[in-house]
C-alpha positions in Angstrom: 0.0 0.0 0.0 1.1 3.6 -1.3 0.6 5.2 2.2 2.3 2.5 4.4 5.3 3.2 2.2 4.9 7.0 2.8 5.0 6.4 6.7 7.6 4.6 6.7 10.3 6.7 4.5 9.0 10.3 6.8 9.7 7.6 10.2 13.2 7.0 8.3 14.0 10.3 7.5 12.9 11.9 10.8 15.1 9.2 12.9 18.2 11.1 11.7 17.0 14.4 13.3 17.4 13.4 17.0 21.4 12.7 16.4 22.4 14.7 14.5 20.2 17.6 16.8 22.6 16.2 19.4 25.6 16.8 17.5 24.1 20.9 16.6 23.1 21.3 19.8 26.6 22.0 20.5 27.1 25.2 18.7 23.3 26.5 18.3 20.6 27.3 21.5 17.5 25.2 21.2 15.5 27.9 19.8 18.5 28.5 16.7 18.7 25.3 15.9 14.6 24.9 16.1 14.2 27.4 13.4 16.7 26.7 11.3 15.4 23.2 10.9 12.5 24.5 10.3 13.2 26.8 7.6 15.4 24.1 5.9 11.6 22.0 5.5 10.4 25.2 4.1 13.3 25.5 1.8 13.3 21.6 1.1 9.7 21.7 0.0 9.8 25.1 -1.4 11.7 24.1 -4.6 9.0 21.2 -5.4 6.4 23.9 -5.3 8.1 26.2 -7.9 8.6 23.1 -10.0 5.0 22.8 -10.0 3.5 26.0 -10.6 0.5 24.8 -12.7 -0.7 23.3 -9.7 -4.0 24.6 -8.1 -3.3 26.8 -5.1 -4.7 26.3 -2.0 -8.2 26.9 -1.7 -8.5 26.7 2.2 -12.1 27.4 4.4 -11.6 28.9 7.6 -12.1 25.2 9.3 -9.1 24.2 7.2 -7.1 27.7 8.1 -7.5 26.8 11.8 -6.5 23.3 10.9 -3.5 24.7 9.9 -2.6 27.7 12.1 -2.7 24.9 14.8 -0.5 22.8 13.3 2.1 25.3 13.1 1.8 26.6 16.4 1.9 23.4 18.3 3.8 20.8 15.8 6.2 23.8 14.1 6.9 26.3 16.7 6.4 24.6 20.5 7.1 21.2 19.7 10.6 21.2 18.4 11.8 23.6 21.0 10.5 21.2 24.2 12.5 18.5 21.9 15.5 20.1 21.7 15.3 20.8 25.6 15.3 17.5 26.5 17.8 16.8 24.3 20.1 19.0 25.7 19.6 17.8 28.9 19.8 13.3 28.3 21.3 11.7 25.3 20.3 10.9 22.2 19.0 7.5 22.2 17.0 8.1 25.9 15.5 10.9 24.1 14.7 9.3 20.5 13.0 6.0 22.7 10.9 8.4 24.8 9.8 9.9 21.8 7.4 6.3 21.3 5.2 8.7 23.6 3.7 10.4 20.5 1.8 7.5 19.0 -0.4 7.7 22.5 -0.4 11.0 22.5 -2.0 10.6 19.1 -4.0 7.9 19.7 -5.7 9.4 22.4 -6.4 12.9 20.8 -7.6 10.9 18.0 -10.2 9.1 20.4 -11.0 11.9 22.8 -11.0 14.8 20.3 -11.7 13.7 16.9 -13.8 10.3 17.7 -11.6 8.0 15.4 -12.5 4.7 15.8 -9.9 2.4 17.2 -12.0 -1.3 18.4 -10.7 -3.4 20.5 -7.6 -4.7 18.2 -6.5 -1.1 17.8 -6.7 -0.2 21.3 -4.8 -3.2 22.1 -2.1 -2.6 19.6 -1.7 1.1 20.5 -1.0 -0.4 24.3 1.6 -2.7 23.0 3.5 0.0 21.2 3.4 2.2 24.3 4.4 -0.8 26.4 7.3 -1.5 23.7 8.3 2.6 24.7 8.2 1.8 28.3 10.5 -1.7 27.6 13.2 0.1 26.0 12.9 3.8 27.8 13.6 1.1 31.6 16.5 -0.6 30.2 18.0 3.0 28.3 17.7 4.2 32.4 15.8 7.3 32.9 17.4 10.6 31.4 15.8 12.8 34.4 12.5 14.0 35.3 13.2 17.7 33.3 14.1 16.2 29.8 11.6 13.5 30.3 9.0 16.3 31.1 10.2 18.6 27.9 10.1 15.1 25.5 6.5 14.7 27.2 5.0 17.8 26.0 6.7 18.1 22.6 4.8 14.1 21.9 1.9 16.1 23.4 2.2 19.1 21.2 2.7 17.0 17.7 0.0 14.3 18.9 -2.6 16.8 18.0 -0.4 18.4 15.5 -1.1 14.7 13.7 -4.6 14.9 14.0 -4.7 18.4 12.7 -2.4 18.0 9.4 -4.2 14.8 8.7 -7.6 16.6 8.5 -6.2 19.6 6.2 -8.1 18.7 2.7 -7.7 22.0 1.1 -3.8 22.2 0.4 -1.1 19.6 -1.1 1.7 18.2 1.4 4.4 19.7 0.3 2.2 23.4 0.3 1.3 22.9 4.1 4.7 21.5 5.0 6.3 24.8 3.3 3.9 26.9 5.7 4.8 25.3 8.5 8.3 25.3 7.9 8.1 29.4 7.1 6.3 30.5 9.9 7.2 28.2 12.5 11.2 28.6 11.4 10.9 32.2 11.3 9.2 32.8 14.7 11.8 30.1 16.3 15.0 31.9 14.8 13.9 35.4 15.9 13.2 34.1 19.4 16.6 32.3 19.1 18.7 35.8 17.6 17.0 37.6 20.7 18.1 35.3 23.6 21.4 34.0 22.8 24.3 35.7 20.5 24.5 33.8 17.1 28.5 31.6 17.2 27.6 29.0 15.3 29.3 28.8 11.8 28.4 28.9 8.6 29.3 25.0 7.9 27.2 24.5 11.1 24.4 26.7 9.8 24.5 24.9 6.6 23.9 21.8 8.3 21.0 22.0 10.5 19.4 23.5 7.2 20.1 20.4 5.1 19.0 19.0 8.0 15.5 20.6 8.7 14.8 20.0 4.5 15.2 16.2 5.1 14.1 15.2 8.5 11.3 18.1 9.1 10.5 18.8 5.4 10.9 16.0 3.2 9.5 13.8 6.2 6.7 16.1 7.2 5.3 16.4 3.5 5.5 12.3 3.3 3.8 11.7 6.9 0.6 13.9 5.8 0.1 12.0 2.7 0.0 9.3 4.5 -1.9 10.5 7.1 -4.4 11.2 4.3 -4.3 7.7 3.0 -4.0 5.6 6.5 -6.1 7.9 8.6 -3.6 9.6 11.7 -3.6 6.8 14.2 -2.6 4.1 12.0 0.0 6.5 10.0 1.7 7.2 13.6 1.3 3.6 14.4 3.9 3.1 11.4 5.6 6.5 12.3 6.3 4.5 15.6 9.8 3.1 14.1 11.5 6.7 14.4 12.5 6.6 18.0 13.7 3.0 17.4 15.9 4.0 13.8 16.5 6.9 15.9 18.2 4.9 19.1 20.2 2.9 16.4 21.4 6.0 14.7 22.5 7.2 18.0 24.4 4.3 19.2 25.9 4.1 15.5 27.3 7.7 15.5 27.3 9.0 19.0 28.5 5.9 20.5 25.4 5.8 23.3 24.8 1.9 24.3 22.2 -0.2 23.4 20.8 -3.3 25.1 18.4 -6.2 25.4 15.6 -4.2 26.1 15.6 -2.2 22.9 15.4 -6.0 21.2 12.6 -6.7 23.0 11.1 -3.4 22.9 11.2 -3.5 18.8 9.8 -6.8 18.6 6.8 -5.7 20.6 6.4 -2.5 18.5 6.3 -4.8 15.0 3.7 -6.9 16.5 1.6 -4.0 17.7 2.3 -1.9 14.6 0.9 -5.0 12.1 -2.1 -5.0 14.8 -3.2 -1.3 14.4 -2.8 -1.5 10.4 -5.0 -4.5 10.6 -7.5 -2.5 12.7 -10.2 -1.4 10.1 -13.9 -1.8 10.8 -16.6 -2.5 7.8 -20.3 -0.9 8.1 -22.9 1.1 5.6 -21.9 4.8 5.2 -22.8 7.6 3.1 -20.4 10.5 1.8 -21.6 13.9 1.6 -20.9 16.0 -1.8 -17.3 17.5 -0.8 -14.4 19.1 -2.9 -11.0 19.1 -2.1 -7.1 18.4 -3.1 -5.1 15.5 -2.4 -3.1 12.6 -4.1 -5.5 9.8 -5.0 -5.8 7.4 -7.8 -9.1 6.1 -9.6 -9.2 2.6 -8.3 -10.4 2.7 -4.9 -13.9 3.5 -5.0 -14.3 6.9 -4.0 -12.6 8.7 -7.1 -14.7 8.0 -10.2 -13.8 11.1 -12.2 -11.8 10.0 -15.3 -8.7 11.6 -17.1 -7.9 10.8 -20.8 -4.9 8.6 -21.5 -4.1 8.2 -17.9 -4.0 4.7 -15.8 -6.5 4.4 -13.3 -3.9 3.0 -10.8 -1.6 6.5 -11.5 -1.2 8.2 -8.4 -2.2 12.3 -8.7 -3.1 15.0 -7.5 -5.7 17.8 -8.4 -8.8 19.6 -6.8 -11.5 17.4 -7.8 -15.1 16.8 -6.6 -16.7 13.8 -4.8 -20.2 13.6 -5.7 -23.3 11.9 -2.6 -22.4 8.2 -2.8 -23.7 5.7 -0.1 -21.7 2.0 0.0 -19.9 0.0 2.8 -16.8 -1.8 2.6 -13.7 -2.1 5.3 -11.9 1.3 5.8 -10.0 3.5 7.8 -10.8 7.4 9.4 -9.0 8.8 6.0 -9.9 11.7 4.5 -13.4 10.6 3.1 -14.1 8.3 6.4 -14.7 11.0 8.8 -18.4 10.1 9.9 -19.4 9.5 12.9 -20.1 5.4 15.2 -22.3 5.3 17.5 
């Protein structure tokens, strides 16, 4: 599946941030090297934009606006910050396995908030995984009750940042992970340039830009088309393998120890992480007439619009209408599965 494949290359890509963070940490304050990363998404998904300026521009309603400004606020501006805290205060791999906080911080928003379905496989799976966290964050030894407490809230603050980017309908990944990365990097880096003198170099610079355009951009745009596809809860149930990659990175290039715990600890998360994916739920629904933009293709049931000389199976995308339509068949809380269970 397309969007399983999506998760899993953002998970991949966002694993390398925590290190290497750890290595920049050392010549930029949190705040610095916050928005910097940030404006290296924006730059990172900025050039795929001008490459595509026939596309149709956003078209956003004030429900998707909000979507949006609340994405940026909580997932672009407070949560990298509280990251980068913690991270200066435990090591790398401590901090990458306490990051498995995020997938319940998800799945709970998801529940509480947003009334995604999980049943009773889902709501077992999402426990494994956060048990699989709490296996590997006992035998890693706890990095302190500050760093935990700044890890905490930046899983807390991108937990509904996941719930929020995977309802925006009205903009393309790469356009609302170049917003985020604007705003959020510019707010962070004036903060930064107003606290603490600017010593870093410009090799050092350079880097935690290159950075931010692979492990916050290029990984942000992939994680919301997936979100789109899987529906939030089962996108971060793949999105789960970061703190793991994350720990191995660490012990690979920082030299931080890694134990039997974090074998254990991964073998629970693969098991719980094949659960939630297998966690859909079948039943007679209607779909309300609804426009929007997002990658799709024509063989799934919900896309019946047809485009001359192009495969049904090609992936695009394009601002296209969905007309009523009233069928059942086994599917997740995507974009065109928000209705409601009673």
């Amino acid at each position: 599946m397309a969007g399983i494949g999506l998760a899993l290359g953002s998970a991949l890509l966002f694993a390398v941030a925590t290190p290497a963070s750890k290595l920049l940490l050392g010549a930029l304050s949190p705040f610095q090297l916050a928005g910097l990363l940030y404006l290296g998404a924006a730059l990172g998904t900025g050039g795929s934009l001008v490459a595509r300026r026939g596309a149709a521009p956003a078209r956003l309603d004030p429900a998707n606006r909000a979507r949006l400004a609340g994405a940026v606020a909580l997932g672009g501006i407070a949560a990298p910050v509280l990251l980068l805290h913690g991270l200066a205060l435990s090591t790398a791999s401590s901090v990458s396995l306490l990051l498995n906080l995020e997938i319940a911080a998800t799945a709970a928003l998801g529940a509480w908030l947003f009334h995604e379905p999980l049943g009773a496989r889902g709501a077992a799976a999402v426990v494994g995984i956060a048990a699989a966290g709490a296996v590997v964050s006992w035998g890693a030894g706890w990095p302190g009750l500050a760093a935990a407490g700044f890890v905490a809230a930046a899983c807390l603050c991108w937990g509904a940042d996941n719930q929020l980017t995977g309802r925006i309908d009205g903009m393309t990944p790469a356009r609302a992970a170049f917003w985020k990365g604007a705003v959020a990097g510019s707010t962070n880096l004036a903060i930064g340039l107003a606290t603490a003198p600017f010593t870093a170099s410009a090799a050092s610079a350079a880097a935690a830009l290159a950075l931010g355009a692979l492990s916050y951009g290029a990984s942000v745009a992939l994680y919301i088309a997936a979100a789109q596809q899987l529906g939030a809860t089962r996108a971060q149930g793949i999105f789960a393998s970061a703190p793991f990659l994350a720990a191995g990175l660490s012990f690979a290039l920082l030299g931080e120890p890694l134990g039997r715990a974090q074998g254990l600890g991964a073998a629970l998360l693969a098991i719980s992480v094949a659960a939630l994916l297998r966690a859909r739920h079948e039943h007679g629904h209607e779909h309300e007439a609804l426009e929007h933009v997002h990658a799709h293709r024509h063989d799934d049931g919900h896309h019946l619009h047809e485009h001359a000389g192009e495969s049904a199976s090609t992936r695009h995308t394009h601002w296209h209408r969905h007309e009523v339509q009233a069928h059942a068949h086994p599917h997740w809380p995507d974009l065109h599965h928000r209705h409601g269970h009673r």
